[in-house]
N, C-alpha and C positions, 0 to 999 in steps of 0.2 A: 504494500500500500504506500511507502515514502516514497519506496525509488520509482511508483508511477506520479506522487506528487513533485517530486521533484525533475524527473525526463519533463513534465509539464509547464515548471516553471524556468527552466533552462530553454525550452523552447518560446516562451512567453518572454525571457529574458535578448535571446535572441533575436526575435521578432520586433520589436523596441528596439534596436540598437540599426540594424536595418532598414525600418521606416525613417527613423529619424537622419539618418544619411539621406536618405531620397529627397526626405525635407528641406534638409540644406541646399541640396543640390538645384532643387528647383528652384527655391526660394536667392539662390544665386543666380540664376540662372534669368530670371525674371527680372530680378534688380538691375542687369547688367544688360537687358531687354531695352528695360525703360529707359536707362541712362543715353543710350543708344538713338532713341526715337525721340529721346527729349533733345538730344544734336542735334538730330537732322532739322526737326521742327525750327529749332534758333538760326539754321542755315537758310531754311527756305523762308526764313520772315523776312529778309532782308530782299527776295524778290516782290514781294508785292507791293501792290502800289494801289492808292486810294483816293 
């Protein structure tokens, strides 16, 4: 009965350690998206005209 409560929480533990890297990863990922599209947008202000 442990060693099935615990194979469960090693995989519970693993599982969290996992997610939370994808986390990152997007959430990097996205940040350096926006940083990106928020250039261009300051580049292209400067062509219009009103």
């Amino acid at each position: 009965m442990n060693e099935k409560i615990f194979k469960g929480l090693s995989h519970i533990g693993a599982s969290g350690i996992v997610i939370g890297i994808i986390m990152i990863v997007v959430g990097l990922t996205a940040g350096i998206l926006s940083i990106v599209a928020g250039a261009n947008a300051l580049t292209l202000k400067k062509n219009i005209l009103f």
